[in-house]
Every structure is written in C-alpha cells, then in structure tokens.
C-alpha positions in Angstrom: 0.0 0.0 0.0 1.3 3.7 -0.7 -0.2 6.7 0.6 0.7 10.4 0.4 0.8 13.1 3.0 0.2 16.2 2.8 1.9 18.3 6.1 0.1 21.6 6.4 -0.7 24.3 8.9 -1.9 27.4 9.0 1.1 29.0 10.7 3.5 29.8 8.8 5.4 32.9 10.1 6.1 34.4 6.7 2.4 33.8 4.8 0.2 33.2 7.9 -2.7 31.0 6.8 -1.4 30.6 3.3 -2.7 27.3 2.4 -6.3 28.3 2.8 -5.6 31.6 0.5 -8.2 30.8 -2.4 -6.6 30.5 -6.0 -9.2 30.7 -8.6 -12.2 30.2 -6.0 -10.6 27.0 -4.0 -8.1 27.3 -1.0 -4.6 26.8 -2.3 -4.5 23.4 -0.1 -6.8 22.2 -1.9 -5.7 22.5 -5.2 -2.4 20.8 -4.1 -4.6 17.5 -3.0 -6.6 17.9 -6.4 -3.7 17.8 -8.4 -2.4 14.6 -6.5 -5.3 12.8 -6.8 -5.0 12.0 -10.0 -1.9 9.7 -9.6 -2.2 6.1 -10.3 0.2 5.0 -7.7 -1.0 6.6 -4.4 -3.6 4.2 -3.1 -4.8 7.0 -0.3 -4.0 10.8 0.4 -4.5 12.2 3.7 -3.8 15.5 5.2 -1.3 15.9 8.4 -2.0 19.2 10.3 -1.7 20.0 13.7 -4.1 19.4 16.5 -3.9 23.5 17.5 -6.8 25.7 17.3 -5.3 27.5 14.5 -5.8 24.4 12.2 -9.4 24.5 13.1 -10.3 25.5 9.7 -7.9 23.9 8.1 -9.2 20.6 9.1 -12.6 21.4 8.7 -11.9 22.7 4.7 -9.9 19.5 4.4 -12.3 17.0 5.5 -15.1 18.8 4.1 -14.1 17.7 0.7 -13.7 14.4 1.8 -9.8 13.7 2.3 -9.1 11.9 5.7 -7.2 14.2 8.5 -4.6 13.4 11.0 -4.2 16.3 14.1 -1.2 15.9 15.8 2.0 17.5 17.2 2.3 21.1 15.6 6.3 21.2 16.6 7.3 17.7 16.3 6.4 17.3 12.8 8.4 14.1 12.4 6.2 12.6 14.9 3.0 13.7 13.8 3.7 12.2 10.1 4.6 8.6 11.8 1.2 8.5 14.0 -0.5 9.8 10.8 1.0 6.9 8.9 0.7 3.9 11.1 -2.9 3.8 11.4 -2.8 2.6 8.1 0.3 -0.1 7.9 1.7 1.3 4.6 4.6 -0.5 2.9 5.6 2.8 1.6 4.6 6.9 2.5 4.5 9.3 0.0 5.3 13.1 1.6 4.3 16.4 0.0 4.3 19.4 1.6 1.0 21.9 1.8 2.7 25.0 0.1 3.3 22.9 -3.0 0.2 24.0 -5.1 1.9 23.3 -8.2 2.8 19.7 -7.5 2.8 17.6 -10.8 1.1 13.6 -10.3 3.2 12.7 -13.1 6.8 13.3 -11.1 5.4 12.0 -7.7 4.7 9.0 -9.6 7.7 8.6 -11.6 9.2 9.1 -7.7 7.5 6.7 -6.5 8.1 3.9 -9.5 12.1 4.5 -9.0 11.9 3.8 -5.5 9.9 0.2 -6.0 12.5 -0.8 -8.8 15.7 0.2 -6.8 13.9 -1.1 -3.6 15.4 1.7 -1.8 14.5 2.9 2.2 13.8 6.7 0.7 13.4 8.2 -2.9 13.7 11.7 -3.7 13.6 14.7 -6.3 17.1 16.5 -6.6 17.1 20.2 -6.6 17.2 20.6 -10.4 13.5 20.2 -10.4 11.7 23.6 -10.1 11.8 24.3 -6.3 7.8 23.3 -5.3 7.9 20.3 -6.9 9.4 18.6 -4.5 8.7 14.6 -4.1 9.9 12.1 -1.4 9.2 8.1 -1.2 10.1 6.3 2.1 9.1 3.1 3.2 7.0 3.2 6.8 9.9 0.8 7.9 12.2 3.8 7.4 9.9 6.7 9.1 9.5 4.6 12.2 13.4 4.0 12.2 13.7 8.0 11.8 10.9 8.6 14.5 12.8 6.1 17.0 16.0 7.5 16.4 15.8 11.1 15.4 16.9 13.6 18.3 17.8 17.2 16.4 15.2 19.6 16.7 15.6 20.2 13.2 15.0 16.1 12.4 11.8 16.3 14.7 10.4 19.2 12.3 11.9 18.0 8.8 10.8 14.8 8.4 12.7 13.2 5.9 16.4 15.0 7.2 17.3 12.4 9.6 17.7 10.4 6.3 19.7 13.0 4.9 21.8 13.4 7.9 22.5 9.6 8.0 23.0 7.8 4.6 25.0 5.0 6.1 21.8 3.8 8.1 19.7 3.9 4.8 18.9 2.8 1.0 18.8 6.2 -0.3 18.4 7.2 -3.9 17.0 10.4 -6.3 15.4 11.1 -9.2 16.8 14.1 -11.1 15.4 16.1 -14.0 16.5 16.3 -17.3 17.4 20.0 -17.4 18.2 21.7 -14.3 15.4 24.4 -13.6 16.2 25.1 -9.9 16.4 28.6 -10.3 12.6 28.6 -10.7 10.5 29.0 -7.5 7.4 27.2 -7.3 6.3 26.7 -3.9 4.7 29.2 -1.7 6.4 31.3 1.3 6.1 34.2 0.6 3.6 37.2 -0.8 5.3 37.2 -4.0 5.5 33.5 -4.4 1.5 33.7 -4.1 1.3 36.0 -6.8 3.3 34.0 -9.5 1.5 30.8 -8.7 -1.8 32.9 -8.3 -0.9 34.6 -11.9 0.0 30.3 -13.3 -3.4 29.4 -12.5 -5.0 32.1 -14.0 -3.6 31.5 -17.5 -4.0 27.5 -17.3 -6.3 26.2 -15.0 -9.6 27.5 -16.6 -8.6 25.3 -19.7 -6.7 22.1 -18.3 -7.1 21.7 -14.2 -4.2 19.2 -14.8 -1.4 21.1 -15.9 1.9 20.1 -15.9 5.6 21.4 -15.6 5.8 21.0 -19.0 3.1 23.4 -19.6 4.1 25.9 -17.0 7.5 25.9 -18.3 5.7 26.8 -21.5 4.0 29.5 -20.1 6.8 31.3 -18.1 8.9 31.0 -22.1 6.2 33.2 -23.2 5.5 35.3 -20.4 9.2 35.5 -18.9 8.1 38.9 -17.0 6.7 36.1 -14.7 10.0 35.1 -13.5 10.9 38.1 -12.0 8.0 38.4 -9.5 9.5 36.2 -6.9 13.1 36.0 -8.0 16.0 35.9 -5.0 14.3 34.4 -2.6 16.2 31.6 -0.6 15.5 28.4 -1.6 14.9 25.3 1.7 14.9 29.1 4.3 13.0 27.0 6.5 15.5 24.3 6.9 18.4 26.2 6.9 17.6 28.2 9.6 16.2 25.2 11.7 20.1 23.8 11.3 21.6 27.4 11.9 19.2 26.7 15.2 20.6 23.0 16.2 23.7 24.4 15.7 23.6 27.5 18.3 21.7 24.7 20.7 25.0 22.7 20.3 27.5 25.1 20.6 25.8 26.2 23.9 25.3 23.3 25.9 29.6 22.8 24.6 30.3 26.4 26.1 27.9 25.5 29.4 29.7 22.2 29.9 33.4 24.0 29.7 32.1 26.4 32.1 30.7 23.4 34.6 33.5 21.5 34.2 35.8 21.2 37.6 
C-alpha cells in the first residue's frame, strides 16, 4: 500500500494561513490534494495538520471535501507524520508538503516507481527540479526507524532529514530532472511566491485543471516577466535556519559544559 501526506498548517510565520488563500475560487490546499489525486500510484492521500486551534479550519476545509485528517504535534512534525502513517500499515509513505500548489502527479509517480525498482528505504527529487515540486518516497519501515532515532530539533520538524543526515543507516536514492530548472520557485512562502502561482493558474487552469511542468515551463517561455515576480528568494529558508538553530543549541550546551567542568 502507498499513501501520500500532505503536512500543512496554517502557521506559517512568513504567509500566515497561506494554504487556505483561495486561487481561482478553491483554497490553495486544496488545489495541491486535487492535483495529486489523479496519480495512479497513491492508493490513499491524507492530510497531516496540527491538533492546534489554529488548524481548526484547516481541518474542517480539508475534511469537508472528503480527504481523511490526522491532528497531531504542531512542533514535532516528524512525529506527527509517523502517528498519521501507522494507522494505516503502509509499505511505503509518499510526503508532500502543503505549500506545493503546483505539484505535478506525473513526477510524484515517476518518484515513487524509481523507488519500487531500486527497492530503496527513501526516494527523492534533486534540486534541479523547479523548487515546489518537490517529491519524497520512504518506506513506513524507514519513518518509524527516523521517528525512534531522530533527536535534532531540526530532524523532529523535517521529516525526511534524519535520512539525509545519516545515509549510512539507509537505502537512499533520487530522481533528477533532465534540465536543471532550480532557479525557478514554485512553492509558496512568501507574498510574491503567491502572486506568481496565483498569476499560473489564472492563465492554465480554466482550460486544463491538470497542468503540468511541461506546460508551465511553456507559459513562463512566453510570459518570462513572470520570472521576475519572486526572483531571489532563498531556496529550503526554513530548513536552513532550523540547522543554523541545532547548531547555536549545540554550541551552547559545549560552552555551558566548559564552564561546569571542575
């Protein structure tokens, strides 16, 4: 059995509810669980919010719609995707991330196909795919292994960087595109980010719902004074500054042990 989940919550510090901003009438979140509905690999999607009032609504659009929910830590992310997993007993989790409104079936399941034939413990995209695009495969095995062993705060919020952080422990492999594109910014952090995926649907989605990267790369050839409405923003912010944060953490409890020491 595969399954995807989607991690969302409604707050983020730099958009504040951005996955319920509405995009051609629908919340953004919503469009991002449309979109991977239509893969033919994914036996089940669910969503994985956090059990905080502040998801209140989230959870309520969500299930309204008729995807099935899972509340659970809002800081321990890693932990809140394993509970969200195991009730089910998947061989294998598919994870996408809630700001991805863009997400393309077609790449999650060519993800997801790589991953069965190498029979590896985790699968994902490389960063030459337009940044919001983003695909990772692991098998359940793997995220309760990373949900036992994981101790960084950073690992507790990224899922999937425990993995990262320890290749030697894991089967890991990647999927990389044929031209690099990841320059391009695709996901959604940001006001500007909004507007250039607010501004793709506009121009495609009224015609063909199912888009792909293919025909937004199409689009922004023709309309390149696209590109520059969210240019030079950092790309993986988030994580960066959540390993910036282990780090400080780490150098301090050094400095306060020196300073106990006889």
């Amino acid at each position: 059995m595969v399954i995807a989940i989607v991690q969302a919550r409604s707050s983020s510090s730099r958009l504040p509810g951005k996955v319920l901003k509405e995009i051609q009438g629908k919340a953004m979140i919503l469009h991002g669980l449309e979109r991977l509905s239509a893969s033919r690999k994914i036996d089940k999607i669910l969503l994985a919010t956090s059990d905080d009032p502040s998801d209140d609504v989230l959870a309520k659009t969500v299930q309204a719609v008729g995807y099935s929910i899972y509340r659970g830590s809002l800081d321990d992310v890693l932990a809140r995707y394993y509970h969200c997993a195991e009730q089910y007993a998947p061989v294998h989790v598919v994870r996408i991330t809630g700001d991805c409104p863009l997400i393309d079936w077609r790449i999650v399941d060519d993800v997801i196909a790589w991953h069965l034939v190498e029979n590896n413990d985790y699968t994902h995209t490389t960063e030459r795919f337009p940044d919001g695009l983003d695909t990772e495969v692991m098998t359940f095995a793997a995220l309760e292994q990373a949900h036992r062993e994981a101790q960084r705060p950073s690992e507790r919020e990224h899922v999937t960087l425990y993995f990262r952080n320890h290749p030697e422990r894991f089967r890991i492999g990647n999927v990389d595109c044929v031209e690099d594109y990841g320059n391009l910014r695709w996901t959604v952090d940001e006001p500007r980010d909004f507007a250039l995926v607010e501004a793709i649907y506009e121009q495609l989605y009224p015609s063909n719902p199912d888009f792909s990267m293919q025909d937004i790369l199409a689009l922004l050839d023709k309309n390149t004074e696209l590109l520059s409405i969210n240019q030079g923003i950092v790309r993986n912010e988030g994580l960066q500054k959540s390993i910036a944060e282990d780090e400080l953490l780490h150098k301090s409890a050094m400095e306060n042990e020196r300073g106990g020491a006889p």
